[in-house]
C-alpha positions, 0 to 999 in steps of 0.5 A: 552703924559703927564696928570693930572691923571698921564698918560704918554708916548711917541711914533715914528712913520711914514707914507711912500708913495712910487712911485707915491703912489702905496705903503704905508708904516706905522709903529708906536712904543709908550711906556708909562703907562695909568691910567683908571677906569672901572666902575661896572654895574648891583649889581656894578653899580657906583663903579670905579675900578683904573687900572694901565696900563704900556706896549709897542706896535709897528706896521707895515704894508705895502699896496699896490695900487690895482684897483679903488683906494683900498690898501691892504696889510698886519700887524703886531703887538707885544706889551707886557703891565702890569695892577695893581690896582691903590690905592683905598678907598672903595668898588670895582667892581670884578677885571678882571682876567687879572690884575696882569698879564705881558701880550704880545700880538702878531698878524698877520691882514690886512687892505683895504682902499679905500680913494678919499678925496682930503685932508686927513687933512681936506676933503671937499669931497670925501669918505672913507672906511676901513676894518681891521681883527687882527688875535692874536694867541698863535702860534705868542707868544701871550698870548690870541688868539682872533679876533679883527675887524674894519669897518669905513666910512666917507663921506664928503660934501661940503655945499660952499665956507667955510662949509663942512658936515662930515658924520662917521659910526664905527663898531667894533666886538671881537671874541675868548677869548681877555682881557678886554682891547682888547673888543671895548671900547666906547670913546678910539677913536673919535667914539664917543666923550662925554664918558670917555674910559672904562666906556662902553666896551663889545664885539661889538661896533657901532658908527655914528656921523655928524659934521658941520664945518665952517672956519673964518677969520684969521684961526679960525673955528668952528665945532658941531657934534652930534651922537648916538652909543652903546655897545652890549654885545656878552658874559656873561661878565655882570661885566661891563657896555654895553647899546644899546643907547649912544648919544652925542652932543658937538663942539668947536673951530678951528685954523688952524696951516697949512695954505698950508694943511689946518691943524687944531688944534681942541678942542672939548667940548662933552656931553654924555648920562651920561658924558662929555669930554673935548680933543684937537688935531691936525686934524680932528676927523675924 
């Protein structure tokens, strides 16, 4: 990973499937410093804060293939990270408590998947559901005991030869005492685009979006999509932004990198309630 804002980082990590797919096997290593605003609300509103992140993380996790096509297994993950305050001119928003501390989170969770897409890289039909619970606790060596849980669903149509209706619904919620950057943070995922990470981030979190996608001639394609989500707060935590209604509208281009997989190199140009955002990637959003 390398920015203009002076992110940068690396990561390893694979996905096994085994026997005949009756077990899956996933882990992931990344290393790197993120650079990021958190922006006042309320007394704050319009004041940034500049953060610098520097840490690691490396998770794993094993699931196995149990009845109508649902894996479940267990995960783990360790990661320690160090945030500063970047140099600033001007009035600030209050620090968080947990800047200027070496943290090292640790946790023990699960996922449920339950996936019939015929193509994970670009599905035309078929659903997906997954549930995850992280479990971060101090007896693991973690320095914040916390509950950090994910819902998706995605649900796919086709509407002919070369058009396909893609359908995503995402919750999130926090339980115990995490650090800020362990609350669902609005824009950190494609959940949903049109929103700077960091800006909107509280104790839960619920997104839903639709995207059209058509493919061209000569490998090229097009997508728009359009959602409605927000941040609703489950604490006292008023420092930062939350809001009920954060909706979003964009699309962009596509060219198809794998013609055997369908593979797509997207770029996405997103409108927000009160930003925009420009990203590219390999596959889908979701």
């Amino acid at each position: 990973m390398f920015t203009n804002n002076g992110s940068r980082g690396f990561g390893v990590g694979a996905d096994l499937y085994m026997k005949e797919d009756t077990y899956e096997v996933s882990s992931i290593y990344a290393r790197g410093n993120v650079n990021y605003n958190l922006y006042g609300s309320g007394v704050f509103d319009g004041l940034k804060l500049p953060l610098v992140q520097t840490g690691q993380v490396f998770r794993a996790e094993f699931l196995r293939r149990t009845w109508w096509k649902v894996f479940v297994g267990p995960r783990f993950w360790t990661g320690s990270s160090f945030v500063t305050l970047a140099p600033k001119n001007g009035e600030i928003p209050p620090i968080p408590s947990d800047v200027g501390l070496h943290t090292v989170l640790r946790a023990l969770g699960m996922r449920v998947i339950r996936d019939t897409r015929p193509n994970q890289f670009y599905p035309t039909a078929g659903e997906k559901l997954e549930f995850t619970g992280d479990f971060f606790m101090q007896s693991l060596g973690s320095k914040y005991s916390f509950q950090a849980y994910r819902f998706t669903f995605n649900k796919y149509k086709s509407l002919g030869k070369n058009q396909v209706l893609a359908y995503d619904l995402f919750a999130c919620g926090t339980g115990g005492q995490p650090p800020f950057y362990g609350n669902c943070i609005y824009g950190a995922q494609n959940e949903l685009r049109g929103y700077t990470p960091g800006k909107y981030l509280d104790r839960y979190m619920s997104a839903t979006q639709v995207e059209y996608r058509l493919t061209l001639p000569k490998g090229f394609g097009l997508a728009a999509f359009g959602g409605l989500g927000g941040v609703i707060a489950g604490s006292s935590q008023v420092l930062f932004k939350n809001d009920h209604f954060l909706p979003d509208v964009g699309g962009g281009p596509r060219y198809e990198l794998s013609k055997k997989y369908h593979v797509n190199l997207r770029t996405d140009f997103a409108k927000g309630r009160d930003s925009w955002t420009w990203s590219m990637g390999v596959g889908e959003a979701f």
